[in-house]
C-alpha positions as CSV (number, residue, x, y, z in Angstrom):
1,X,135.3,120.9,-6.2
2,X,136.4,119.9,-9.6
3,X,140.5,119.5,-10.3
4,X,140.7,122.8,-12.2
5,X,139.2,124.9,-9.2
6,X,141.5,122.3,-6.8
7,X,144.7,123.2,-8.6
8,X,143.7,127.3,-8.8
9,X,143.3,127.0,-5.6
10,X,146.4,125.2,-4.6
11,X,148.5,128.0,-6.6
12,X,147.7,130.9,-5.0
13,X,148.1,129.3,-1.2
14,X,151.8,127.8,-2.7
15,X,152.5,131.4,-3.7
16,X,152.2,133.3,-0.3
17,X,154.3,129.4,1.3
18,X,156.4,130.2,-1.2
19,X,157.8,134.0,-0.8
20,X,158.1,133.2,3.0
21,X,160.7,130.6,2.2
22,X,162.5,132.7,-0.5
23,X,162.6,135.4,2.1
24,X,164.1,133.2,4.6
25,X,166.7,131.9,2.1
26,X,167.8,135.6,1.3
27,X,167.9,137.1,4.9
28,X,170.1,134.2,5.7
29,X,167.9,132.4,7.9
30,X,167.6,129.0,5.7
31,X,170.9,128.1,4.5
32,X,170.6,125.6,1.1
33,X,174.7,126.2,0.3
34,X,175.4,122.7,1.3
35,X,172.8,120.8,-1.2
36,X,175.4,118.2,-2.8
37,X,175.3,118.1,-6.6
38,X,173.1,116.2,-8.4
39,X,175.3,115.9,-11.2
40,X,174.3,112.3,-13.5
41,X,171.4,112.0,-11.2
42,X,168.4,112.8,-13.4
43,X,165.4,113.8,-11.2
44,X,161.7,111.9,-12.1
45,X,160.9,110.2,-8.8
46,X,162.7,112.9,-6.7
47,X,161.8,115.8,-8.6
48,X,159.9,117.7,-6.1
49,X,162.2,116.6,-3.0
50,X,163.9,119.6,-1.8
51,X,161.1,122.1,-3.9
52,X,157.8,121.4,-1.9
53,X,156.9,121.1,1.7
54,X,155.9,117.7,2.5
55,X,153.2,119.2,4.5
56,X,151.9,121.1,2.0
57,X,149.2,119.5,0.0
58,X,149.1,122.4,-1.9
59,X,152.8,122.6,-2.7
60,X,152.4,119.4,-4.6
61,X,149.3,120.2,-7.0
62,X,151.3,123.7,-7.8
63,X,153.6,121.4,-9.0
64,X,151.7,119.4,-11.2
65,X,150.4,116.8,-8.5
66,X,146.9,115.1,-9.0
67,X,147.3,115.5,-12.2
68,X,147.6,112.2,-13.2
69,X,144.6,110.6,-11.0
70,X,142.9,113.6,-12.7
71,X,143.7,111.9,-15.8
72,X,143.0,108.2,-14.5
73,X,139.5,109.4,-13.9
74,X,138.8,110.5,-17.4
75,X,140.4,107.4,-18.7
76,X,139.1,103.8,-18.9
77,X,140.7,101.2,-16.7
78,X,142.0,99.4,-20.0
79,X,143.8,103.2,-21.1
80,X,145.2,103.4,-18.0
81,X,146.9,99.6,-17.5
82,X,148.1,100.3,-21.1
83,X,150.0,103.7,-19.9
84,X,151.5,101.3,-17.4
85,X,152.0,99.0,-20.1
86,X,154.1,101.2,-22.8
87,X,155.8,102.7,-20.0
88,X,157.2,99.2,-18.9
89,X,156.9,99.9,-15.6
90,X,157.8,96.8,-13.0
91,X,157.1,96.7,-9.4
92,X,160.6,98.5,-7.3
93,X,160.2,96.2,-4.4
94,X,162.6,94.0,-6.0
95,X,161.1,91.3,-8.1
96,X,160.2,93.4,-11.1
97,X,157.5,91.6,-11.9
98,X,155.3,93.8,-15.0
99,X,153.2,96.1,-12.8
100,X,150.5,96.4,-15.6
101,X,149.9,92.6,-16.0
102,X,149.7,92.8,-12.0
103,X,146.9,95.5,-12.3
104,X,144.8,93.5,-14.9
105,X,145.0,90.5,-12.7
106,X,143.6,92.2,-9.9
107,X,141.3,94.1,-11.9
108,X,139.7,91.2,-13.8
109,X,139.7,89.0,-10.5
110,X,135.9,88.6,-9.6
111,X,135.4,89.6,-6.1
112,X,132.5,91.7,-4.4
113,X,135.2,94.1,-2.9
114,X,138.8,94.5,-4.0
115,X,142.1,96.0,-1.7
116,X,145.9,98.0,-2.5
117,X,148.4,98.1,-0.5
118,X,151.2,100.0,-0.5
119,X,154.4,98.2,0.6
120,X,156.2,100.8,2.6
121,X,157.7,98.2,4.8
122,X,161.1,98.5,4.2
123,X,162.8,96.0,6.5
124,X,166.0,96.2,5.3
125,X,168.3,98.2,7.6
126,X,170.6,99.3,4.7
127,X,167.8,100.5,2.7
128,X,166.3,104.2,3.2
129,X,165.2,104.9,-0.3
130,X,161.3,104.4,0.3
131,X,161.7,106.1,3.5
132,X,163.5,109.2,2.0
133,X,160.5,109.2,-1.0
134,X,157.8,109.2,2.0
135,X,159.4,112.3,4.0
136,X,160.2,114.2,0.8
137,X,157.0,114.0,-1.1
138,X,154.3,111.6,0.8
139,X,151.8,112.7,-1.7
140,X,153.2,111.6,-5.1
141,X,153.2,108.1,-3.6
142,X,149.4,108.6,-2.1
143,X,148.4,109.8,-5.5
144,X,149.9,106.1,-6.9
145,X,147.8,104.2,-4.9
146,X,144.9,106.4,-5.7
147,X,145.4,105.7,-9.3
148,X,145.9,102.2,-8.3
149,X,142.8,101.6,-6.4
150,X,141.2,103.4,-9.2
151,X,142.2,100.8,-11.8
152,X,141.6,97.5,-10.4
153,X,138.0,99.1,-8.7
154,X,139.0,99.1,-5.1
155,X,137.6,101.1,-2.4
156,X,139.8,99.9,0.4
157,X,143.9,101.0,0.6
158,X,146.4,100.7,3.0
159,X,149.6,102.2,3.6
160,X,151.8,99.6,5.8
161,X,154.9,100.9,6.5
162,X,157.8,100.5,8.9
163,X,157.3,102.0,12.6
164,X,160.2,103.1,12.8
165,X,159.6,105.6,10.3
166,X,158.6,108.5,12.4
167,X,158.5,111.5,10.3
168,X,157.1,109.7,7.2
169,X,154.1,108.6,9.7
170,X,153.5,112.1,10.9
171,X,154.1,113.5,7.1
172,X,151.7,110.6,5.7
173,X,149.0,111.4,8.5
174,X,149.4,115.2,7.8
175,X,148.7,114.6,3.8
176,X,145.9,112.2,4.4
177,X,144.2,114.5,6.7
178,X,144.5,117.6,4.3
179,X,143.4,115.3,0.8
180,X,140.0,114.2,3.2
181,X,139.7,118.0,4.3
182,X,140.2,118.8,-0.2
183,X,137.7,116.0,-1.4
184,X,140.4,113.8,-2.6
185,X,139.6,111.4,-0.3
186,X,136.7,109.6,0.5
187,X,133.1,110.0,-1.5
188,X,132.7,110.9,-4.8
189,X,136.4,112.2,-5.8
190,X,137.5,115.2,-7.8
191,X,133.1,115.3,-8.5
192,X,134.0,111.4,-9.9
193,X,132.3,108.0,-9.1
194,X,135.6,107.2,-7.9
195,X,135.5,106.4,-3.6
196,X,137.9,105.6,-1.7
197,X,139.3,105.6,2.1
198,X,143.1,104.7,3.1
199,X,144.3,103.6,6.2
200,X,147.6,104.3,7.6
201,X,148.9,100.5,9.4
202,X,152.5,100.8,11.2
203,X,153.7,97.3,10.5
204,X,156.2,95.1,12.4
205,X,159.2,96.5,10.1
206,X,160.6,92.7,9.5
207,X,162.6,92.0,5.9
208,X,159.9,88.7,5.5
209,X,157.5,91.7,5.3
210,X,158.8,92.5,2.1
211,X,157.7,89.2,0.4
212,X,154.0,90.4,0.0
213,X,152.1,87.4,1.0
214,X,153.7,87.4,4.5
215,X,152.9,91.4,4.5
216,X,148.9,90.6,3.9
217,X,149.1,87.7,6.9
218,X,150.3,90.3,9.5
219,X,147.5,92.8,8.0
220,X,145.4,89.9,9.1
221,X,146.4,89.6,12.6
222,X,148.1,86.2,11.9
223,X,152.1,85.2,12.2
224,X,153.9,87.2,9.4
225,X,154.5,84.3,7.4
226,X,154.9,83.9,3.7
227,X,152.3,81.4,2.0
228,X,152.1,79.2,-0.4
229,X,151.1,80.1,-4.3
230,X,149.2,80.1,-6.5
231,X,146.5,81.5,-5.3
232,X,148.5,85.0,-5.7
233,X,147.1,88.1,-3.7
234,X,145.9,89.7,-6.6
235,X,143.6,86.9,-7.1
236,X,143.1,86.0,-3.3
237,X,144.5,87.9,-0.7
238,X,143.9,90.7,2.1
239,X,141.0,88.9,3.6
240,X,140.6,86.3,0.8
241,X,139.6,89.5,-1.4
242,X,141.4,90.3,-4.7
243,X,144.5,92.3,-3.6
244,X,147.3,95.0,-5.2
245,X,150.5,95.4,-3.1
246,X,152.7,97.7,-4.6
247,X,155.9,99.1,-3.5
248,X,156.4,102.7,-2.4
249,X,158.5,103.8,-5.8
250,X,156.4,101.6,-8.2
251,X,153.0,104.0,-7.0
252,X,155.3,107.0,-7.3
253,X,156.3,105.7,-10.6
254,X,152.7,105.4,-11.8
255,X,151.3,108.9,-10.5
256,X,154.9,110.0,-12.5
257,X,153.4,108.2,-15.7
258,X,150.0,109.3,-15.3
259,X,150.8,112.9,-14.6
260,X,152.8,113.3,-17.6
261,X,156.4,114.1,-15.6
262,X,157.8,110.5,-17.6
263,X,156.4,108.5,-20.4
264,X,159.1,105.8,-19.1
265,X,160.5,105.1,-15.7
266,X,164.1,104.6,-16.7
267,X,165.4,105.7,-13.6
268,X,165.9,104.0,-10.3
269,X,166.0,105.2,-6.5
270,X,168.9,103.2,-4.3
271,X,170.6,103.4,-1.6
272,X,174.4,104.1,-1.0
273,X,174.4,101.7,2.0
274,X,178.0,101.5,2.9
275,X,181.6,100.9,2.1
276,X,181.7,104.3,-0.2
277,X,182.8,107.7,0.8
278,X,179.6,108.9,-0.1
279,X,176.0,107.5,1.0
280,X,172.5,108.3,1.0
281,X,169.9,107.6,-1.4
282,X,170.6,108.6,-5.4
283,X,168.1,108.4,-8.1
284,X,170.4,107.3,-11.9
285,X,169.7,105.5,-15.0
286,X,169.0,102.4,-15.2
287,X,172.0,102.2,-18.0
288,X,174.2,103.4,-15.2
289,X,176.9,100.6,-14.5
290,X,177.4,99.9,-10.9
291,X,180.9,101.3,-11.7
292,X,179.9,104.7,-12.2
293,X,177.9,104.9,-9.4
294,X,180.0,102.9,-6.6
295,X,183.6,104.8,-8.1
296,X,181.8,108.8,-9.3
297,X,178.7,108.8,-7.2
298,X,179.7,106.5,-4.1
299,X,183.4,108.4,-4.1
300,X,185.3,105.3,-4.2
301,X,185.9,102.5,-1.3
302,X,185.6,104.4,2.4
303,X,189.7,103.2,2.8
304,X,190.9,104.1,-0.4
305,X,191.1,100.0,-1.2
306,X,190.4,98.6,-4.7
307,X,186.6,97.6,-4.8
308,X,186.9,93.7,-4.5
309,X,183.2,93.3,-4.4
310,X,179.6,95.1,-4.5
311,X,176.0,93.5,-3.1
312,X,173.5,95.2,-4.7
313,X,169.5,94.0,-3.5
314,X,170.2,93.7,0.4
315,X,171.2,90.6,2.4
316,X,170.2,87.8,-0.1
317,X,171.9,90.1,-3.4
318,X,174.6,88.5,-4.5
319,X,178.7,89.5,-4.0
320,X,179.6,90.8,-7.6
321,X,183.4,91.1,-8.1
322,X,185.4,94.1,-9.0
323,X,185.7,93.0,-12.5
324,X,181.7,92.4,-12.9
325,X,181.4,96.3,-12.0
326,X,180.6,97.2,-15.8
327,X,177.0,95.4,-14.9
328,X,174.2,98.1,-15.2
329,X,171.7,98.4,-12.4
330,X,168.6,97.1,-14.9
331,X,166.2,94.4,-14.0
332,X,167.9,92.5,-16.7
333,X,171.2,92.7,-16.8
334,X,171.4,91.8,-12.8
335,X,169.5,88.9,-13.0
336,X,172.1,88.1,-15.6
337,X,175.0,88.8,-13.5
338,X,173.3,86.4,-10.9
339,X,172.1,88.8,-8.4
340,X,168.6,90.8,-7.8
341,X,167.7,94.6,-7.6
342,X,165.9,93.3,-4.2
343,X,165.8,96.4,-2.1
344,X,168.1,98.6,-3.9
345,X,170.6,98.9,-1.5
346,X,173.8,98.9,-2.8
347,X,177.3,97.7,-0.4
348,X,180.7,97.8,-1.0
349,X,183.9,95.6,0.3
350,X,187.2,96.7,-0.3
351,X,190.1,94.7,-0.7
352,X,190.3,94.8,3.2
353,X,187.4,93.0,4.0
354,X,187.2,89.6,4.1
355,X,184.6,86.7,1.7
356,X,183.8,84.6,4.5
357,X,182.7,87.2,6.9
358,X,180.8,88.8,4.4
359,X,178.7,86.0,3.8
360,X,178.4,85.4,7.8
361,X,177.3,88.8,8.4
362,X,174.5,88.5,5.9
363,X,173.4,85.1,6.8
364,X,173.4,85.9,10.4
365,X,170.8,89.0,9.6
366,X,168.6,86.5,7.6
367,X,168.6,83.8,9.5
368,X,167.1,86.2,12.2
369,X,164.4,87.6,9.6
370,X,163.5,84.3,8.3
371,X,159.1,83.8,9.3
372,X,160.4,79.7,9.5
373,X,157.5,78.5,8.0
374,X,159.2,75.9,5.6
375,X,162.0,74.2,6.4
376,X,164.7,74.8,4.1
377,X,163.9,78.9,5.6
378,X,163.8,77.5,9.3
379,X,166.6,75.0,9.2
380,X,168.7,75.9,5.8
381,X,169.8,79.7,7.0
382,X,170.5,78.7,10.8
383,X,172.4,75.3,9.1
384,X,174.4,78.1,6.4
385,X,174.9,80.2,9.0
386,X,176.5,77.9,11.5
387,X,178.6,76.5,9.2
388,X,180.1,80.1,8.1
389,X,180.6,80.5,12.1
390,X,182.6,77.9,12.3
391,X,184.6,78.2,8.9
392,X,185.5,82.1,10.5
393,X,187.0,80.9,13.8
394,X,189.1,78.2,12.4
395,X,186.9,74.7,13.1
396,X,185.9,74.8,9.3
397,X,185.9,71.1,8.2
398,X,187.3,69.8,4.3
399,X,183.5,69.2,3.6
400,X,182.1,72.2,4.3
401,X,182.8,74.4,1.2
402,X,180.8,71.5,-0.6
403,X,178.4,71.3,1.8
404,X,177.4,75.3,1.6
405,X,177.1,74.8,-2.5
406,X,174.9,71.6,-1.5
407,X,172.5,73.3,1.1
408,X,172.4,76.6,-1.4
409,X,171.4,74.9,-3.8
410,X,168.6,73.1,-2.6
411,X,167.2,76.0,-0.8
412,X,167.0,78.1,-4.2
413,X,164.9,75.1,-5.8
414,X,162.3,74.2,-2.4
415,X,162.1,77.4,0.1
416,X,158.4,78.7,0.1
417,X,159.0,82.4,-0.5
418,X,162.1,84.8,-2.1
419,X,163.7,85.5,1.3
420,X,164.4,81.6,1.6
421,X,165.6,81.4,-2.2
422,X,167.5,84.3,-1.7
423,X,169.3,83.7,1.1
424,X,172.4,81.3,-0.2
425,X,173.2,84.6,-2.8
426,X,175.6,86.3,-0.5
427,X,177.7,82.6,0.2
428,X,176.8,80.9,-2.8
429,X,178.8,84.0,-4.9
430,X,181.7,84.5,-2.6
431,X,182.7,80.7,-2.5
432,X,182.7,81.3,-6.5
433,X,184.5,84.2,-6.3
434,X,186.6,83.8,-3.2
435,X,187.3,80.3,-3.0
436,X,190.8,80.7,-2.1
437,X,189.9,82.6,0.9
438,X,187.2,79.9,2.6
439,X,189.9,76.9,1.8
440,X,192.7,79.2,3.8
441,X,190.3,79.8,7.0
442,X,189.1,75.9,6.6
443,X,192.9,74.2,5.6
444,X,195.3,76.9,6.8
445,X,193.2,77.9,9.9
446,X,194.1,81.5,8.7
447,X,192.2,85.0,7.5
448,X,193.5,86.5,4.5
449,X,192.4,89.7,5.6
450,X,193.0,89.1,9.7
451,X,189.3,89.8,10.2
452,X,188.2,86.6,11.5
453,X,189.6,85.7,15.0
């Protein structure tokens, strides 16, 4: 079955879905009065959330799905990586690192068989926004690694993602089952040359997972360790073959640019973690200042508190300050701040909480996550860690504000993967920020805010 007799198809079965819903919605029995406003929140990654069934493979198409690897099929793989390329797509799983130039390494790796993954790990608790993508509209991020595969010539995919994710699992099971049962799986695609199986791999759910060469070792069996590159997995990975991790938005991104719904992904999904009035995952500008979003969107501090500081990326983001709010959520312009997009999830302290417990909290979490494969991961987040312990319950010594900036330091320039070189962000930017607060727990034995006991 070709795409056009797919899609006419698709229609007619959405229609009859359809007026069983609308019926339900006028005789009372579905009740969509309490959907918040989406005002400042322009839809591209989330447009079909909330207007197709997740189960319904032919909800999707009605609405335009497909139609992109429709298009990647009648397009060379050079057209297609230079879609990706004037888009300016970059990878969402937190390094932003130019998803085209990614897909031409892979593609122009020599290899007798080639691999994508989709990174749908998510291990960081704070973070839902891959999770909330998965269970809204599984097959927007299915056709993404489709076009994926389809580029770099692979004819192997993988979906790892967390196991905790239950009703993405069932939802992701349910869509591969129906595209198999369609044609758009397996042999010989939409009457195409183009082959291709995926396989669904509950994971262990660990942050390290989200560093990908750690991902591709528990793929493997092995510890879920990071490793050391160059080689990169796009040259040498899964298996020592050529392989493509991508994170869950990124593929949504690129069946978004293939389809025609964007011709540039200027939008980006996060998560409203905690510390706001409001949470959840929102989907804004990338010109949107963290501002707009943590005061209009967020609702303001949960206590009604001046915001005195905002993590943005997860555990190892950085603490930006109340006045460093006007810092839009771009690529850029936070790695200019001196923090990372990471995992999109966005935190807020008031002017209740307190610098040095923030830090502890976050370097207690990573220390826990760390694979300790090098040393400065091992041995550098239990040492930061102890030392914030003891600054927060009063045996803080003279030296060891200096001995923090030392140790943070050191780990950015030698730990073997992101999580390690990431981890001194949250104390590293507190101490700069808040230095008044550690010398008061360390000198005056006393909590500013009379959190630590």
């Amino acid at each position: 079955m070709n795409f056009e007799q797919l899609k006419q198809k698709a229609v007619s079965e959405w229609e009859v879905q359809k007026q069983k819903v609308d019926m339900a919605v006028s005789d009372g029995i579905l009740d969509i009065s309490g959907i918040p406003s989406l005002e400042g929140q322009p839809r591209i990654l989330l447009r079909n959330s909330g207007k197709i069934s997740p189960d319904s493979i032919h909800s999707y198409i009605a609405m335009g799905g497909y139609e992109g690897l429709a298009a990647a099929l009648s397009l060379s793989t050079d057209d297609i990586i230079g879609k990706i390329q004037s888009a300016g797509l970059r990878g969402c799983g937190g390094a932003g690192f130019p998803t085209a130039e990614k897909l031409k390494i892979c593609g122009d790796a020599e290899a007798d068989e080639k691999i994508v993954v989709c990174n749908a790990s998510e291990g960081d608790p704070s973070a839902i926004k891959d999770r909330c993508l998965l269970e809204s509209d599984p097959h927007s991020v299915i056709e993404g690694l489709l076009i994926a595969a389809r580029t770099v010539g692979a004819a192997k995919a993988f979906i790892c993602i967390n196991p905790e994710y239950d009703v993405a699992i069932q939802r992701l099971e349910k869509a591969i089952s129906q595209m198999t049962e369609l044609g758009l799986l397996g042999d010989s695609i939409m009457e195409s040359d183009f082959s291709v199986q995926i396989e669904l791999k509950p994971g262990q759910g660990l942050f390290v997972c989200g560093e990908e060469s750690a991902l591709i070792s528990a793929l493997e069996g092995g510890l879920t360790r990071s490793k050391h590159r160059p080689p990169y997995p796009a040259v040498r990975g899964l298996n020592g073959d050529p392989t493509l991790v991508a994170n869950v938005e990124t593929l949504a991104n690129m069946s978004a640019i293939l389809g025609g719904a964007v011709s540039e992904p200027r939008t980006k999904l996060l998560t409203l973690a905690g510390g706001m009035k409001n949470g959840g995952v929102v989907e804004v500008p990338m010109d949107m200042t963290l501002r707009k979003i943590v005061t209009e969107i967020g609702g303001g501090t949960q206590d009604g508190k001046e915001v005195k500081a905002v993590q943005i990326g997860g555990p190892t983001g950085a603490w930006l300050t109340g006045d460093e709010l006007d810092t839009s959520i771009g690529f850029d312009a936070l790695t200019d701040a001196g923090t990372i997009m990471g995992s999109g999830s966005i935190l807020v302290a008031s002017e209740a909480r307190c610098a040095v417990d923030m830090a502890k909290s976050a370097l207690d979490f990573i220390h826990l996550e760390c694979c300790g494969k090098c040393v400065f991961g091992r041995e550098g987040t239990r040492q930061l860690a102890d030392i914030l312990k003891d600054i927060a319950k009063g045996s803080g010594k003279n030296k060891d504000i200096a001995l923090l900036e030392e140790l943070g330091g050191a780990m950015k320039l030698g730990a073997l993967c992101d999580l390690g070189k990431g981890a001194p962000n949250p104390v590293l930017s507190t101490i700069k920020s808040f230095r008044s607060e550690y010398e008061a727990h360390i000198k005056n034995k006393q909590c500013p805010a009379s959190i630590c006991k």
